[in-house]
Backbone as CSV, one residue per row, in Angstrom:
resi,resn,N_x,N_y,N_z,CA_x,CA_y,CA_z,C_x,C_y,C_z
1,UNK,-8.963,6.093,-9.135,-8.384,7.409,-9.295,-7.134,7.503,-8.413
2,UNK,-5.760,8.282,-8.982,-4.755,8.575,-8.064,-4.877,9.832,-7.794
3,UNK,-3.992,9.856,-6.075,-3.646,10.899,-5.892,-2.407,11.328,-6.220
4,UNK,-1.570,10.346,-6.178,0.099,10.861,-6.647,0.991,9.388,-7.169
5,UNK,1.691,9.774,-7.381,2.662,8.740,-8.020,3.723,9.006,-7.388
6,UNK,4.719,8.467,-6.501,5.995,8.143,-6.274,6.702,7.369,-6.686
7,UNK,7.997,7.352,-6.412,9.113,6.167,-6.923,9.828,6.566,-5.463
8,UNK,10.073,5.057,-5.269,10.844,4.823,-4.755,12.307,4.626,-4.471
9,UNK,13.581,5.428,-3.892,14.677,6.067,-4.381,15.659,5.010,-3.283
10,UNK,16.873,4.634,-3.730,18.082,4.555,-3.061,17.859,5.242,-1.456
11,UNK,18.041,5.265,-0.573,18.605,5.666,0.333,19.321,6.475,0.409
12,UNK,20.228,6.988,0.308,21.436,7.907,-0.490,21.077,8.985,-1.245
13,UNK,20.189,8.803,-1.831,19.307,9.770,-2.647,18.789,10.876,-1.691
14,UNK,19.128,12.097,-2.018,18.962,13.144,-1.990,17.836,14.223,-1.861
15,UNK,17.765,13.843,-3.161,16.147,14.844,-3.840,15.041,14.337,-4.205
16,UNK,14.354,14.336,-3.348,12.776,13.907,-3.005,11.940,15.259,-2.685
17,UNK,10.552,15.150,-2.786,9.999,16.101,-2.708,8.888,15.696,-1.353
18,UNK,8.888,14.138,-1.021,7.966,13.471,0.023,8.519,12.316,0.971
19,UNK,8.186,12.073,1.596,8.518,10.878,2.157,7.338,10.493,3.583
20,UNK,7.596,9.047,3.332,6.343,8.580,3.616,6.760,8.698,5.823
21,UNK,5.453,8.728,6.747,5.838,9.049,7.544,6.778,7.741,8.270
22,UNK,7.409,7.916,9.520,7.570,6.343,10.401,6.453,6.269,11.194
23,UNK,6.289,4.509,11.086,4.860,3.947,11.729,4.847,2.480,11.509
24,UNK,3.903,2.038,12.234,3.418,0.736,11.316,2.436,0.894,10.494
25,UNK,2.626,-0.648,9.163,2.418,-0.311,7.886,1.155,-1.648,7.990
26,UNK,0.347,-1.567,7.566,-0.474,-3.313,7.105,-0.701,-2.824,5.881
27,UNK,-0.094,-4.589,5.454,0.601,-4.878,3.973,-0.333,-6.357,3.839
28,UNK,-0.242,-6.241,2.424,-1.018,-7.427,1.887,-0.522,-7.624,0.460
29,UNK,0.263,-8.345,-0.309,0.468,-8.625,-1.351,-0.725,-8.993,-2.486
30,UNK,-0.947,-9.244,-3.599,-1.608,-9.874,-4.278,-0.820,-10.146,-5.865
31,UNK,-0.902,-11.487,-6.176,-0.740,-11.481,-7.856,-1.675,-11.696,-8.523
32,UNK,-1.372,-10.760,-10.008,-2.578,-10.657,-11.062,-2.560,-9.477,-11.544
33,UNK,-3.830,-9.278,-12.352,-4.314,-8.103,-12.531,-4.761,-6.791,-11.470
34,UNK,-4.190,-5.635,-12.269,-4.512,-4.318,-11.300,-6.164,-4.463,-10.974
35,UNK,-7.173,-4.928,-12.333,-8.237,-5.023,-11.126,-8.539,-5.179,-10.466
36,UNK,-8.331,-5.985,-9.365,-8.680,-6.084,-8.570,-8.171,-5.435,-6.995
37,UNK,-7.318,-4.731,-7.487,-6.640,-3.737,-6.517,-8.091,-3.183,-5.523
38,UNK,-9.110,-2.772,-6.102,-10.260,-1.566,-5.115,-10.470,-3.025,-4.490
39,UNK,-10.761,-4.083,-4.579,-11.314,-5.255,-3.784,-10.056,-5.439,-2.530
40,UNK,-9.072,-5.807,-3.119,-8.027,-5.783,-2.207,-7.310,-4.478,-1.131
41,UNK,-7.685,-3.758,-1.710,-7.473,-2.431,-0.190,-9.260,-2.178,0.229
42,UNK,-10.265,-3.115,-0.193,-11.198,-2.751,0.859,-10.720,-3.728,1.869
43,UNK,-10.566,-5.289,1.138,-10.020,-6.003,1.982,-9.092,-5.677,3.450
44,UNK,-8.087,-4.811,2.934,-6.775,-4.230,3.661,-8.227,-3.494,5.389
45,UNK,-8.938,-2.538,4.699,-9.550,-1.788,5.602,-10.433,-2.675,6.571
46,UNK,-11.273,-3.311,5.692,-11.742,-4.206,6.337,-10.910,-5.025,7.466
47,UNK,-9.501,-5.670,7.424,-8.529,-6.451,8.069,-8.380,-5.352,9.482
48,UNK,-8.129,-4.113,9.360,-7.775,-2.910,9.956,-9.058,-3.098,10.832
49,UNK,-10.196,-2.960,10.714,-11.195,-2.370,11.385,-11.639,-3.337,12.156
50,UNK,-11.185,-4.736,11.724,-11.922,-5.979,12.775,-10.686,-6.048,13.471
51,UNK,-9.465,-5.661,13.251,-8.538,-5.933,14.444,-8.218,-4.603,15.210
52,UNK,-8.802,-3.377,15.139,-9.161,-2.034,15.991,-7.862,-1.605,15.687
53,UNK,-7.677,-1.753,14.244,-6.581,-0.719,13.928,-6.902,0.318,13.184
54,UNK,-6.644,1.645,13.954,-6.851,3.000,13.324,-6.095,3.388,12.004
55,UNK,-6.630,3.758,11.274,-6.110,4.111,10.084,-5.692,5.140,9.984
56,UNK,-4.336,5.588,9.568,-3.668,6.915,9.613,-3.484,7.730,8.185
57,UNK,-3.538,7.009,7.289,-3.360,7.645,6.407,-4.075,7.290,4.873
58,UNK,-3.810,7.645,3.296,-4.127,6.669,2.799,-3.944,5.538,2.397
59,UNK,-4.317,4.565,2.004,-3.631,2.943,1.050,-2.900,3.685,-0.187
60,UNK,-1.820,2.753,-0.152,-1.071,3.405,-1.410,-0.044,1.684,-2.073
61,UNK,-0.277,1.838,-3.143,0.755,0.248,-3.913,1.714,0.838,-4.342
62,UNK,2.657,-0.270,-4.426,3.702,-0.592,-4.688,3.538,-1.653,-5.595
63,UNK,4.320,-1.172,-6.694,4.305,-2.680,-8.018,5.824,-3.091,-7.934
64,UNK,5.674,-4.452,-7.338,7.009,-5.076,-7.187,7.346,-5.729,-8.338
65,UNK,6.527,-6.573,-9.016,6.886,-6.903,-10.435,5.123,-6.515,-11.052
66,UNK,5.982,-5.342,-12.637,4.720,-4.977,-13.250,4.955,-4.789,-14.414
67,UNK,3.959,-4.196,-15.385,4.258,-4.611,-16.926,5.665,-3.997,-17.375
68,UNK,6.781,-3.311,-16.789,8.296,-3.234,-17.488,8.879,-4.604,-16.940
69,UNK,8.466,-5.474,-16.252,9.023,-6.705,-15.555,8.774,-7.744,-16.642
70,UNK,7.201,-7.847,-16.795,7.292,-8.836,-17.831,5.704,-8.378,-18.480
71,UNK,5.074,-9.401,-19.374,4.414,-8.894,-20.198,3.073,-9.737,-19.408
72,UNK,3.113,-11.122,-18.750,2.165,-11.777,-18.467,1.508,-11.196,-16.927
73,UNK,0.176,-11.106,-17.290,-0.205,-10.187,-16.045,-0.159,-10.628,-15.016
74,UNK,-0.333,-12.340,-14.879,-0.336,-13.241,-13.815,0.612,-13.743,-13.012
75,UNK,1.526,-12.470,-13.258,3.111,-12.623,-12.747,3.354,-11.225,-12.047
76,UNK,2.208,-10.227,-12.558,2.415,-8.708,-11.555,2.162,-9.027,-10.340
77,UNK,3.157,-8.657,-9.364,2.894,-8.963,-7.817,2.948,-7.224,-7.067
78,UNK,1.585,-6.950,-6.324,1.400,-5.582,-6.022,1.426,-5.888,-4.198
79,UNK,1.884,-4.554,-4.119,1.976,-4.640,-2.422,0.913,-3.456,-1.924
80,UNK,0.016,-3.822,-1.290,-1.240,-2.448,-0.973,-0.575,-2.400,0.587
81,UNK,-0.610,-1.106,1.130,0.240,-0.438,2.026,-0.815,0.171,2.928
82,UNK,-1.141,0.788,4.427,-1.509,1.469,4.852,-0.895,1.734,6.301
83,UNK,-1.203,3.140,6.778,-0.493,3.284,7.847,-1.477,3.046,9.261
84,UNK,-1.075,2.142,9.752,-2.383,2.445,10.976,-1.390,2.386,12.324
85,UNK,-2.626,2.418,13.652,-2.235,2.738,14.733,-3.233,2.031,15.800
86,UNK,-2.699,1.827,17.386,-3.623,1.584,17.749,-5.183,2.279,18.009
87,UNK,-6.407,1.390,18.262,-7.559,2.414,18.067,-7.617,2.726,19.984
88,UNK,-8.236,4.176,19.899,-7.697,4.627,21.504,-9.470,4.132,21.603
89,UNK,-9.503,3.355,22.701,-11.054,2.682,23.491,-11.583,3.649,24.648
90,UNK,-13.017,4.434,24.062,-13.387,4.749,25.536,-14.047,4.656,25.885
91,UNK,-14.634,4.451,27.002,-15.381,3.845,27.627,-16.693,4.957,28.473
């Protein structure tokens, strides 16, 4: 299920209605099929939580090459995104 759809704009560009915050991002590419996208951002969380990185926001993709690119699926390359932070330890 989505929550929103963005595009991503020029720089220069003007009129936006969002923008994503500044932070660090953990990124993970994958090629193939969109199925397997829910496996690959548990993956992402999973990566996050064994290295005590707090999660700030939600996972969100990016389709760097997708079906207007070409027609063979094994050539879609997706970028899964999240914002994290360090996790504060207390003791």
């Amino acid at each position: 299920m989505f929550n929103s759809v963005f595009f991503i704009l020029d720089q220069d560009e003007n009129e936006y209605d969002f923008t994503l915050p500044a932070g660090e991002y953990l990124s993970l590419y994958y090629r193939g099929s969109y199925h397997q996208s829910t496996d690959r951002i548990i993956e992402v969380i999973t990566y996050a939580k064994e290295n005590n990185l707090k999660i700030l926001g939600s996972p969100f993709e990016i389709y760097e090459v997708d079906n207007r690119d070409t027609i063979l699926e094994e050539e879609y390359l997706t970028e899964i995104q999240v914002r994290v932070g360090n996790q504060t330890v207390t003791s």
